[in-house]
Each structure stands twice: as structure tokens, then as C-alpha cells.
C-alpha positions, 0 to 999 in steps of 0.5 A: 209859678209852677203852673208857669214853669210847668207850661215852659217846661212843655213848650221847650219839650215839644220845640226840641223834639218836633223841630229839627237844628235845620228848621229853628237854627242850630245855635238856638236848637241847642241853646234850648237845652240848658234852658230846659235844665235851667227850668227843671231845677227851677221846677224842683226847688220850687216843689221840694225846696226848704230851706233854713230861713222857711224853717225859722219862719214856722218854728220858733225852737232853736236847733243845732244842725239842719240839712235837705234831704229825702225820707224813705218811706215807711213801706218802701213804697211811693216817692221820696219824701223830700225836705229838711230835716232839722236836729237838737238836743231833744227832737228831730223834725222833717219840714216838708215845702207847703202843698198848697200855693207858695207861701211867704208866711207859711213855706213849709210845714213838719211832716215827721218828728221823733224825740231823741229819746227814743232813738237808739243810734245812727248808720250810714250807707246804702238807704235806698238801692244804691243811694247812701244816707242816713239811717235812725234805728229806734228799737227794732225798727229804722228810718232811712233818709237819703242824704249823700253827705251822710259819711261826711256829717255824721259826727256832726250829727251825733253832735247835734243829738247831744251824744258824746258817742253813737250808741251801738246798734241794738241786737237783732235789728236789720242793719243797711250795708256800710252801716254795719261797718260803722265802728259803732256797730258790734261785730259778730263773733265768728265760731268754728265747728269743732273738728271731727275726731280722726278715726 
């Protein structure tokens, strides 16, 4: 299927930009162009889409609250890495569409997991230049998710960890933006030099 849509997707290319509205007809020059969007989408379902019936498909667990969204990676480096990311009372879990041909049985598969346990607490704001999302600090470390809904669903989220509150972010970590305008998160205590004395 994606070598299809990959094909389509490069004959509408070269339609749109070698032959002119003049020589194809204007109506259908331009009709070319929500087709493309049409495959394109198309195209990305097909390579990051997971959804909550392919996750049932391979995990038997159930779980409190799940969302598509796309892990930064560790080092700031390479694509996103896109999938759904699935919350209970115990674990978190990143389920990422199948490398190999599309599968029924086996759509997608966990690509990153971390137990609740070992999370500290939760942000949101700015995760990736100007994207907004999610960020999990665990110690002094954090992962970050782009998740453009995440001002939205935070307390669902920490619902959907077990927590009655989102715990404070621990001293010393690197806080992201707007997370540290999260009410969770302390605010500094501002000093004042003392005044010199006047001669």
C-alpha cells in the first residue's frame, strides 16, 4: 500500500509541475491538488498511525488513557518518534506502527516504556523549538512528547497515572518554558542585595 501511495504521490508530483493548467485543463490542473493532500495523509496514517484498536490487538493490559503523539528523541537528534502512547496506574507505554509490511494481527508494537514509579511529575509547553506538549521528568532527567493537546489533557493525564496532584518538579532539573509556570512547579525565591551603607 505505501509503495502505491508512494508511486501516486510522485506521478501527481510530476503532473503538477512539468504540465501547465493550459495543456491538461485548468479544472483538472487544480483538482490535482486536494488529491495530493488527500495521499499525503494517506501516506502518514499508513506509516505512523496507531490507534486504540491496534494497540488492543497486541496488549492485553488494560490502560486508563491513550493519545498519538511523537517522542523527542533522547539526544535531540534524528525524526520524531511518532505513535501512541498509552497511561495507567502502573506504566507508560509508546506503541510505534510495525516496520514491517502492514499487519492485522501485529500493527504496531512498544518501542519505550517507564513505570510510574519512577516518575517525578509532568509539564507542558514548548518540547521541541516551538511545538508544545508533554514533558515526564524522572530525576534529573525528562522525556518530552509533542503533544498539542497537552495544556488541555493534563489533568487527565495525571488521572490517568493514579495521582491525586502532580508532584513538584524535583530542584535542579532543566525545566521547558511554560512548564515552569505550571502551579506544580516552585517558584524561585527572589533576594535582594543588601543596600550599601551611605557614607
Amino acid at each position: 500500500m505505501k509503495t502505491i501511495i508512494k508511486a501516486c504521490l510522485l506521478a501527481l508530483t510530476l503532473v503538477i509541475v512539468f504540465f501547465s493548467p493550459a495543456k491538461i485543463g485548468v479544472v483538472l490542473y487544480y483538482s490535482l491538488f486536494p488529491l495530493l493532500f488527500v495521499l499525503v495523509y494517506l501516506f502518514y496514517l499508513i506509516s505512523y498511525g496507531v490507534s486504540e484498536k491496534d494497540v488492543q490487538k497486541v496488549r492485553n493490559e488494560p490502560y486508563t488513557l491513550s493519545f498519538f503523539c511523537g517522542m523527542v528523541p533522547p539526544l535531540g537528534e534524528g525524526d520524531l518518534i511518532r505513535g501512541r502512547l498509552v497511561i495507567d496506574h502502573k506504566q507508560l507505554v509508546l506503541y510505534k506502527r510495525s516496520d514491517t509490511a502492514w499487519s492485522k494481527d501485529v500493527p504496531c508494537k512498544p518501542v519505550w516504556n517507564l513505570d510510574v514509579s519512577e516518575l517525578s511529575s509532568i509539564g507542558v509547553g514548548p518540547v521541541l523549538s516551538v511545538r508544545k506538549g508533554l514533558v515526564f521528568y524522572v530525576g534529573e532527567n525528562s522525556f518530552r512528547f509533542v503533544y498539542a493537546k497537552a495544556k488541555k489533557q493534563k489533568s487527565k493525564i495525571v488521572e490517568a497515572l493514579g495521582w491525586s496532584e502532580n508532584p513538584q518538579v524535583p530542584q535542579g532539573v532543566e525545566v521547558f518554558s511554560e512548564a515552569a509556570n505550571a502551579p506544580s512547579f516552585p517558584k524561585a525565591v527572589e533576594t535582594k542585595e543588601p543596600e550599601k551603607e551611605k557614607d
